[in-house]
C-alpha positions in Angstrom: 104.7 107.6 77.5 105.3 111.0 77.4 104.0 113.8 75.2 105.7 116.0 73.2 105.5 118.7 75.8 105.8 116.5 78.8 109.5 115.6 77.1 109.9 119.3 76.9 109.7 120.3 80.5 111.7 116.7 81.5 114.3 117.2 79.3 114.3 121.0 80.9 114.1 120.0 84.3 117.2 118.3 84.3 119.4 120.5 82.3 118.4 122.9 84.9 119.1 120.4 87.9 122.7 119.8 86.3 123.8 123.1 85.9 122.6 123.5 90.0 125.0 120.0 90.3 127.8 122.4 89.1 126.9 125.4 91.7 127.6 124.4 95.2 127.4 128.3 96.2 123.5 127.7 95.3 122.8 125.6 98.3 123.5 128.3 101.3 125.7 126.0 103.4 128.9 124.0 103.0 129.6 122.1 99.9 132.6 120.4 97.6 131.5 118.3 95.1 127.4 117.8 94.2 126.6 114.1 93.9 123.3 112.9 91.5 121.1 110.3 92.1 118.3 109.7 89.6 115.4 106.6 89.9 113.1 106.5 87.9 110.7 108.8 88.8 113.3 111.3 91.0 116.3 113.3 90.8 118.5 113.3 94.0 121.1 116.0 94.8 124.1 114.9 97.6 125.2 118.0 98.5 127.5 118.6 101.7 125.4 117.2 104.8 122.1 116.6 103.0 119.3 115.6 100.3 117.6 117.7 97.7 115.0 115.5 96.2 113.2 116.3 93.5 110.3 115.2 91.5 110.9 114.3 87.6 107.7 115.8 85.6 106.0 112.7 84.6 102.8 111.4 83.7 102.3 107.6 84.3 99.5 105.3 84.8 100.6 105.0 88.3 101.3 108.9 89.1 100.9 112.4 88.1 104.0 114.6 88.5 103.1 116.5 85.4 102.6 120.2 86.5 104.3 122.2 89.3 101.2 122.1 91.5 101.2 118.5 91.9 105.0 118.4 92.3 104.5 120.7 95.4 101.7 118.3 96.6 103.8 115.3 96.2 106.6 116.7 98.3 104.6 117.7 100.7 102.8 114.9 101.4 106.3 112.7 101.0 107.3 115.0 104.1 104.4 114.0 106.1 104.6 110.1 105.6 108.6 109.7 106.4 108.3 112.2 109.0 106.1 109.5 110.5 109.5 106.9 110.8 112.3 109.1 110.1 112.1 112.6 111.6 115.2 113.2 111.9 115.9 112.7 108.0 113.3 114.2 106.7 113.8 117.8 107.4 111.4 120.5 105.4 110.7 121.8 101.9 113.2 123.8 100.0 112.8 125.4 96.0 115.1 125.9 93.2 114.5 130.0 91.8 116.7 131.0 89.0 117.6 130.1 85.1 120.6 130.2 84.7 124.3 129.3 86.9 124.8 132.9 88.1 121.4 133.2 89.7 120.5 129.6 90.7 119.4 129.1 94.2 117.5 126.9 96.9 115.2 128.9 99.5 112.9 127.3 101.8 109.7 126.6 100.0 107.6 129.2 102.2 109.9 132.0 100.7 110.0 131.4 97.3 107.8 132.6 94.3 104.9 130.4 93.4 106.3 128.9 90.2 109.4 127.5 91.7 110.6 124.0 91.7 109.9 122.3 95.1 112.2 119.7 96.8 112.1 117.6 100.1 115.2 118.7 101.7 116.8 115.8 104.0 119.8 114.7 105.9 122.4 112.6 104.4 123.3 109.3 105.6 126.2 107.3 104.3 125.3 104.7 101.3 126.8 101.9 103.3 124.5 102.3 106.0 121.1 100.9 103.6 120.1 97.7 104.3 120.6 96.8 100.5 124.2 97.6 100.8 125.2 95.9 104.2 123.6 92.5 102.9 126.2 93.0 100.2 128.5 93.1 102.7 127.0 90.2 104.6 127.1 92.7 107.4 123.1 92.3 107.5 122.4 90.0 111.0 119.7 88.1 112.4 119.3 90.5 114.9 119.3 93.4 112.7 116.8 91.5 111.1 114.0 90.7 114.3 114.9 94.7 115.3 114.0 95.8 112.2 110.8 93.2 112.8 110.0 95.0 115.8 110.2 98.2 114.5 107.5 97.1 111.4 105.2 95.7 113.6 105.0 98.7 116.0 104.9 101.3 113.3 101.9 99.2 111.6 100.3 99.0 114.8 100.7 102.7 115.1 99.4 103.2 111.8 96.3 104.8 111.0 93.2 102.8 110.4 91.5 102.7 106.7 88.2 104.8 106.7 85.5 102.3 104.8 84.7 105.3 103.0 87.6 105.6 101.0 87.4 101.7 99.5 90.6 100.8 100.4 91.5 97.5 100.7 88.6 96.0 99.3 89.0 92.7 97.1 88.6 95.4 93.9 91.1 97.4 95.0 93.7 95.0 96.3 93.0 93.4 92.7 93.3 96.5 90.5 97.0 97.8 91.1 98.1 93.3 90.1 95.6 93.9 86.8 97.4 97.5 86.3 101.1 95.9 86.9 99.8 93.1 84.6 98.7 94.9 82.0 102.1 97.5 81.9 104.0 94.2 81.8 102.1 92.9 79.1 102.5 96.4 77.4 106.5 95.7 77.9 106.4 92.7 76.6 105.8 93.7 73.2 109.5 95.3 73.4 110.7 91.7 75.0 108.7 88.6 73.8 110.9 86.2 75.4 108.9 87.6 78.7 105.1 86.4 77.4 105.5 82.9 78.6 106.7 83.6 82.1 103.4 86.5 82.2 100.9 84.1 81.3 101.1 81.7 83.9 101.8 84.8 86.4 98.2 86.3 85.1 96.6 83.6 85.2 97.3 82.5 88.8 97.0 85.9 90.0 93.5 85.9 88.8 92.0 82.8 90.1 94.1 83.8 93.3 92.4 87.3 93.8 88.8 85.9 92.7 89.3 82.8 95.5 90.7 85.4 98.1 88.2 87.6 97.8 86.4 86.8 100.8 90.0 86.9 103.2 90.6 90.5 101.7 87.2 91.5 103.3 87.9 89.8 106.7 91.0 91.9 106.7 89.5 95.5 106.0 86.9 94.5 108.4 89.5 93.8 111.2 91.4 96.7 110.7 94.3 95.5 108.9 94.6 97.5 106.1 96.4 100.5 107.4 98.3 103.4 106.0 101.6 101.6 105.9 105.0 102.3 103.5 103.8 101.4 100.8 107.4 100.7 99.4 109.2 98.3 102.3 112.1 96.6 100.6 115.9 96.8 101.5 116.9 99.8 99.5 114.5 102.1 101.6 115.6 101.1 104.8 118.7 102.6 106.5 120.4 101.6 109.6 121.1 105.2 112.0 123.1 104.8 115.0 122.4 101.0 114.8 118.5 100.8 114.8 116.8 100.1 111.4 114.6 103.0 109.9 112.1 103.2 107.2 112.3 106.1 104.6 111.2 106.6 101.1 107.4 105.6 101.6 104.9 106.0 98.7 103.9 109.5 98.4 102.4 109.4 94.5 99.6 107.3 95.2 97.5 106.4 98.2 96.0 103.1 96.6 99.8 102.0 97.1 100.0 103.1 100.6 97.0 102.3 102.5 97.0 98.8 102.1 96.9 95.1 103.8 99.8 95.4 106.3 100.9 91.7 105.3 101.0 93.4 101.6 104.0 95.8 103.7 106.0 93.4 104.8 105.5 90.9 101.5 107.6 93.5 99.6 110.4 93.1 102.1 110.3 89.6 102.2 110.2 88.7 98.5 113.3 91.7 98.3 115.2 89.2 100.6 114.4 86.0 98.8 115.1 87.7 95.5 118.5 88.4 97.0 119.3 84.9 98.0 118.4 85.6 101.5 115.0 82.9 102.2 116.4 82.1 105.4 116.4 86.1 106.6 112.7 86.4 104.7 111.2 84.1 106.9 112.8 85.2 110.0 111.4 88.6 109.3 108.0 87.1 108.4 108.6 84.7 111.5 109.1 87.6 113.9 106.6 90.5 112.5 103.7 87.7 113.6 105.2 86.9 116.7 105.0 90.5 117.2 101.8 91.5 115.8 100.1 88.1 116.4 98.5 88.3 112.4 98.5 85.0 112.0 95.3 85.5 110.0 97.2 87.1 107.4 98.8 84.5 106.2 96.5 82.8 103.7 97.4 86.4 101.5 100.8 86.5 101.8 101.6 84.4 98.2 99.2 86.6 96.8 101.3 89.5 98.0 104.4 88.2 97.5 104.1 87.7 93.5 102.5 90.9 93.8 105.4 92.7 94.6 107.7 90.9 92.7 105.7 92.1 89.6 106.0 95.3 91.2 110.1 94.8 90.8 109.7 94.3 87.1 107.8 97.2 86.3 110.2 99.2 87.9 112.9 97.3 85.9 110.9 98.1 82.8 110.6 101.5 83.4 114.6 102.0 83.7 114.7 99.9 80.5 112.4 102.7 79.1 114.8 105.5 80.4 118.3 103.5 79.3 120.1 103.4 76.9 123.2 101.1 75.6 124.9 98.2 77.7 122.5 98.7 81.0 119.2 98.1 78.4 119.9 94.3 78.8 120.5 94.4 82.6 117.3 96.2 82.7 115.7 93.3 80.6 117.4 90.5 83.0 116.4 91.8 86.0 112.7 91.8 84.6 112.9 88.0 83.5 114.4 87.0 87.2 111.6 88.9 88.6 108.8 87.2 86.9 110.7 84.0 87.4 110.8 84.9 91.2 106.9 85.5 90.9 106.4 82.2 89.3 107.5 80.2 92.2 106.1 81.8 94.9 
């Protein structure tokens, strides 16, 4: 929820990002028409040849993009994590000066006044060329599908290694963000009762599973599995350039969500492709990530993952739901239900 002044600054923020949708002359290079984007915790730009991406001040249990400082912070840190898989997209930090239409502009961040709005600035890339979007073509292969294995498996090997002093990756804190998605769901639920029956049974499995796996979450912190990974690997934030699949969009808000299992990395893609109809191409992913990574010892947490991230899916549905209004409230509130029901077979 946000408070009274929180929906101040929001509802600010993008009046202020729409009347720089209707300046293209603000941007310093060439542009037509300005395209918006908006999830639910971002504001997106499309403007000629690239990206202006900007943080929505917010306030959730799961991040803190309530004040300009942590804004810049976020931005920053979202450059560092995709620069790490996609250089070439992510490109630098930019800031929006300026009130009103005749004096908007972006400069680069280092050139702006301290109380500007900070942005990642990054290259554009075609819609079509997301993963999400060529398997609704069915123009997603099998061999797209073990490259993009590949390319997981050497990036998590690349990965940096979880300090034990942090508490990353112990049985508590694999544990807490399921209790935390739990408990949001639950909080949701009060708005959509027809959910409680499918949470339940997703609770309480999820429970006894994280008490009896306990002991396999410490075998993998003490071999070295838990890892800064994406934090957010499902079709949508993966792009094919020239051909080769690349990850973009990590998890910038939270490091909890990001230096994790790297079987809870790859569950998010998986469950993304059975969601999608696609359980032949999940477990050719899964299939070829362990023949590349040889993790077989990962495997007795992948279920636990799996339903993991599909609760993941509907919060973010619920979340929309809570930002929507009219005919796209009940999409919002079927996507949630197939979610959960996704979460009860795994």
């Amino acid at each position: 929820m946000l408070n009274a002044a929180l929906m101040n600054d929001y509802a600010a923020a993008e009046r202020r990002l729409r009347a720089l949708q209707q300046c293209p002359q603000a941007f310093g290079h060439p542009v037509e028409a300005v395209e918006w984007i908006e999830t639910h915790i971002s504001w997106l730009l499309l403007a000629g040849e690239f990206v202006y991406k900007f943080k929505k001040p917010l306030k959730l249990d799961f991040l803190d993009f309530s004040t300009l400082a942590l804004r810049c912070v976020a931005c920053a840190e979202e450059l560092r994590i995709n620069r790490r898989t996609a250089p070439d997209l992510y490109l630098g930090l930019v800031a929006l000066v300026g009130s009103t239409a005749a004096d908007l502009r972006l400069l680069p961040l280092d050139e702006a006044p301290s109380n500007a709005e900070p942005a990642v600035r990054m290259r554009r890339f075609d819609q079509a060329a997301l993963l999400s979007q060529a398997l609704e073509r069915q123009a997603l292969t099998p061999a797209h599908i073990d490259a993009l294995a590949r390319h997981v498996a050497h990036f998590h090997g690349d990965a940096a290694v979880a300090p034990s002093s942090q508490g990353w990756g112990t049985a508590q804190a694999v544990r807490a963000p399921v209790q935390d998605c739990l408990a949001a769901l639950q909080r949701m639920a009060a708005d959509a009762p027809d959910l409680v029956p499918l949470l339940g049974p997703v609770a309480q499995w999820c429970e006894q599973q994280g008490a009896a796996l306990a002991p396999v979450f410490a075998q993998r912190l003490d071999a070295g599995r838990v890892r800064e990974c994406h934090g957010d690997l499902h079709l949508a934030n993966l792009v094919l350039i020239d051909g080769a699949p690349q990850l973009f969009d990590a998890i910038e808000f939270n490091p909890a969500l990001r230096w994790i299992d790297c079987v809870a990395d790859i569950a998010f893609l998986a469950m993304d492709l059975e969601a999608r109809g696609c359980a032949d191409l999940a477990w050719r992913f899964l299939n070829a990530w362990l023949e590349c990574t040889g993790d077989y010892a990962g495997l007795p947490v992948l279920d636990y993952y799996r339903v993991y991230r599909a609760l993941v899916r509907a919060r973010v549905a619920g979340l929309r739901l809570a930002q929507t209004t009219g005919d796209a409230r009940a999409d919002c509130l079927q996507e949630q239900r197939r979610y959960l029901e996704l979460a009860l077979r795994f």
